[in-house]
C-alpha positions as CSV (number, residue, x, y, z in Angstrom):
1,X,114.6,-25.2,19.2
2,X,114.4,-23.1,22.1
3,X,111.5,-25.0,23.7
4,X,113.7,-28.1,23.6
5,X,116.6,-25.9,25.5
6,X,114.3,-25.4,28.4
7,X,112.6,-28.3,29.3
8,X,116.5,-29.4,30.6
9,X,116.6,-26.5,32.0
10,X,113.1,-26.6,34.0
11,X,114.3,-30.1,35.0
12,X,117.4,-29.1,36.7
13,X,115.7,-26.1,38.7
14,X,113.1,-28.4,39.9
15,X,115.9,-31.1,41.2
16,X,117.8,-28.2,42.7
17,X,114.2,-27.1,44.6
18,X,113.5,-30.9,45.6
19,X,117.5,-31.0,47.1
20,X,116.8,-28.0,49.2
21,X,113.4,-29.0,50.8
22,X,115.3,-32.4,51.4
23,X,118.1,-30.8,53.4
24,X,117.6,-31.5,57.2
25,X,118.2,-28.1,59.2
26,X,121.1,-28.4,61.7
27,X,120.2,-28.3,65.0
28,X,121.4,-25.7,67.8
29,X,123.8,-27.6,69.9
30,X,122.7,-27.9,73.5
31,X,123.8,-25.1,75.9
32,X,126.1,-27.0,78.3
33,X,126.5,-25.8,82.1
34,X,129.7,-24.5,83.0
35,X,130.4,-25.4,86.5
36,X,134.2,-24.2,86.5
37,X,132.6,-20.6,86.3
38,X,130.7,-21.1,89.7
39,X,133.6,-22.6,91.6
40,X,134.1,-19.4,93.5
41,X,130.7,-19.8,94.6
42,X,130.8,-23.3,95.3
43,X,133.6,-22.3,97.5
44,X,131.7,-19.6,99.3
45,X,128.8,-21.8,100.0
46,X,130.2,-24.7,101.4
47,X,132.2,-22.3,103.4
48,X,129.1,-20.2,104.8
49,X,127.6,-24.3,104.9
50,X,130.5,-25.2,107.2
51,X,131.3,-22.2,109.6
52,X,127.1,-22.0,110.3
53,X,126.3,-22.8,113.7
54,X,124.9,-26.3,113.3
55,X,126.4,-29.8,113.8
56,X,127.7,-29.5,110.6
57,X,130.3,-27.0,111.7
58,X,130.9,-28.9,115.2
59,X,132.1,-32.3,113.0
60,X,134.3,-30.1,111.2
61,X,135.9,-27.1,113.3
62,X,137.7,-29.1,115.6
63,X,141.5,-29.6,116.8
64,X,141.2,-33.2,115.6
65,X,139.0,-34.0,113.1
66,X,137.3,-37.1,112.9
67,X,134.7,-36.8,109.8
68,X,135.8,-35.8,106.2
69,X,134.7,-34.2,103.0
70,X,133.9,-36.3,100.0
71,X,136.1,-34.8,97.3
72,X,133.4,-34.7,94.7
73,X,129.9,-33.2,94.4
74,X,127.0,-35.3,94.5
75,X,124.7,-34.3,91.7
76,X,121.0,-34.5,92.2
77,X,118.7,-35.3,89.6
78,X,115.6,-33.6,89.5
79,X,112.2,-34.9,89.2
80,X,109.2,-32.8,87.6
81,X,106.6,-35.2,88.9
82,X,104.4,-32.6,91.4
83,X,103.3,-35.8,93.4
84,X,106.8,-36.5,94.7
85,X,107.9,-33.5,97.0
86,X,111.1,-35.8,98.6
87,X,111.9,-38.5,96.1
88,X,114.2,-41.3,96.9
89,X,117.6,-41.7,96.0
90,X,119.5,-38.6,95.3
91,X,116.9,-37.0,93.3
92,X,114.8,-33.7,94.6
93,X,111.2,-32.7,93.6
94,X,111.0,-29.4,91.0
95,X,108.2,-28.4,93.1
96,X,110.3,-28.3,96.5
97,X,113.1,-26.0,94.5
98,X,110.2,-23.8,93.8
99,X,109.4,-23.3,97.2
100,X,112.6,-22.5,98.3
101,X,113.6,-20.6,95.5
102,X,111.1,-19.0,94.4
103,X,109.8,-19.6,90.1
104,X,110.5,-18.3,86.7
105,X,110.4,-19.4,83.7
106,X,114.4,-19.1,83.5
107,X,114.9,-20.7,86.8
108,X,113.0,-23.8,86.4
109,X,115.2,-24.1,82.9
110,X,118.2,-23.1,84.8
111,X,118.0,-25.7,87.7
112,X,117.6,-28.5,85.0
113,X,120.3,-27.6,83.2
114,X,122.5,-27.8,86.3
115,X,121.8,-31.4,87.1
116,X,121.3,-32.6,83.8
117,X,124.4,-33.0,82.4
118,X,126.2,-36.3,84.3
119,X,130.0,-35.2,84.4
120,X,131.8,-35.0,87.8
121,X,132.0,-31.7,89.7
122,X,135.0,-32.4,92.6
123,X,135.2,-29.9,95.8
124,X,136.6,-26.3,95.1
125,X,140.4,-26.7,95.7
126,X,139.6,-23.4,98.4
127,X,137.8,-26.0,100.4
128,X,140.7,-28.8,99.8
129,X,143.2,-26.4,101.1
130,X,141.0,-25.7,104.2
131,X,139.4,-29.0,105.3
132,X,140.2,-32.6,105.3
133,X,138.9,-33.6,102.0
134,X,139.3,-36.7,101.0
135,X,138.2,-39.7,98.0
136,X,136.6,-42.5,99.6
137,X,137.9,-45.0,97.1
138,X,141.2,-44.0,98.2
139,X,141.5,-44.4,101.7
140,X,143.6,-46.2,104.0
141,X,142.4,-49.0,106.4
142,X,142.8,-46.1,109.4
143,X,140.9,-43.7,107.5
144,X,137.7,-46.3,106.8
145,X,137.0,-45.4,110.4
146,X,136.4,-41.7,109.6
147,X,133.4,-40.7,109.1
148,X,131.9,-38.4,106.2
149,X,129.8,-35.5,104.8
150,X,129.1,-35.6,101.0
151,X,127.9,-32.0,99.8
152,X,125.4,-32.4,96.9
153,X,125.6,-30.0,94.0
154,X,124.7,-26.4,95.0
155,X,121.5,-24.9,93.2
156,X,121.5,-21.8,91.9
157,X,119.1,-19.4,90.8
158,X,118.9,-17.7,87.1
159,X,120.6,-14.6,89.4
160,X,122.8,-16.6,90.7
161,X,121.5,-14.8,94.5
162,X,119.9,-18.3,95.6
163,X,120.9,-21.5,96.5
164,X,119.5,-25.0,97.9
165,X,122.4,-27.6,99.0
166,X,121.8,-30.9,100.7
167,X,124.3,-32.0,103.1
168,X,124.6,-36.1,104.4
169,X,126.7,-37.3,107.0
170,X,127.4,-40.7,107.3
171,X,128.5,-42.3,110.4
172,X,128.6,-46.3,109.4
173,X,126.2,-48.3,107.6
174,X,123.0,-47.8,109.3
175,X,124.2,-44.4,111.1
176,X,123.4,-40.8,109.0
177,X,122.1,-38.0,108.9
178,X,120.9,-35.2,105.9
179,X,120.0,-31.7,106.1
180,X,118.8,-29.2,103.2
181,X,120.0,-25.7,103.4
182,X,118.8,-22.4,101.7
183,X,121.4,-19.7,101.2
184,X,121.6,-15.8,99.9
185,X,124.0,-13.9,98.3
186,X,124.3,-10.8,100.0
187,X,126.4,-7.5,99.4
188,X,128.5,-10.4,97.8
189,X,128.7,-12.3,100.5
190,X,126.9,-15.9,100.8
191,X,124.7,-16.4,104.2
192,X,122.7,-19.4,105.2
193,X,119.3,-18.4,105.6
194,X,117.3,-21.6,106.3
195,X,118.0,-25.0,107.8
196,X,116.2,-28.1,107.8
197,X,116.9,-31.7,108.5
198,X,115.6,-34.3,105.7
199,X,116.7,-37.7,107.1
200,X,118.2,-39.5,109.9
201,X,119.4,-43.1,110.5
């Protein structure tokens, strides 16, 4: 009698073991990038961009301005292929952020995380408040004759003491202009460091 009680019994552990094995794992969710948390920074950046002695800050800084601020971010996407240091289109090569940047192994995770998710990242409103920014889908027929800078995303290092920003102006259809700059945060206080121009129309 008691070896017919267990052989149920040695059945239902065995389902119970088989269930468990079965059971998928849950995955971690992803860690998203929280750009409101960097706005401040944003701000500080495109302000040391802006007030740097370059053309950048000669379009701007005047009495009458004639070029505006796209009111969103453009965010770059960013290519791992090593044989691509400029890539078309508004993309960047990993290896040029290592360059300018300098590596680890929590940057190169870092600067992928800051381009990879696809939502919108509009101008801090510190810059909105200073500078004539402005939607290009919304303009009037005067404004059409403006012309524009579009700041792409700022990169930041894992210490958030580095960053690489590229800048375009665009001046009509075939008339432009890009430069990459390379910033520190010093004492607190962001300072363009470096310079360069990428493109020119």
């Amino acid at each position: 009698m008691k070896e017919y009680f267990l052989i149920p019994v040695l059945f239902l552990a065995l389902a119970c073991q088989s269930t468990i094995k079965k059971t998928p794992k849950t995955k971690t969710p992803e860690k998203i990038f929280n750009y409101s948390a960097f706005e401040k920074d944003y701000a500080e950046i495109l302000e040391a961009i802006l007030t740097h002695d370059t053309y950048i800050s000669r379009l701007i800084i005047t009495e009458k301005s004639e070029t505006y601020i796209e009111n969103r971010f453009t965010k770059d996407m960013i290519h791992t292929a090593y044989n691509e240091d400029y890539p078309s289109g508004d993309a960047i090569g990993i290896r040029e952020l290592f360059d300018h940047l300098n590596y680890s192994k929590q940057d190169s995770i870092g600067f992928l995380n800051q381009t990879r998710a696809r939502d919108t990242v509009h101008i801090p409103q510190a810059i909105v408040h200073k500078y004539m920014v402005k939607d290009s889908n919304r303009l009037t027929m005067e404004e059409r004759f403006l012309t524009k800078l579009i700041f792409h995303l700022p990169i930041l290092t894992h210490d958030g003491q580095k960053a690489f920003v590229s800048v375009d102006h665009i001046c009509g259809g075939l008339c432009g202009q890009g430069w990459y700059f390379i910033l520190d945060k010093t004492k607190g206080k962001w300072k363009v460091v470096k310079y360069e121009g990428t493109w020119e129309a």
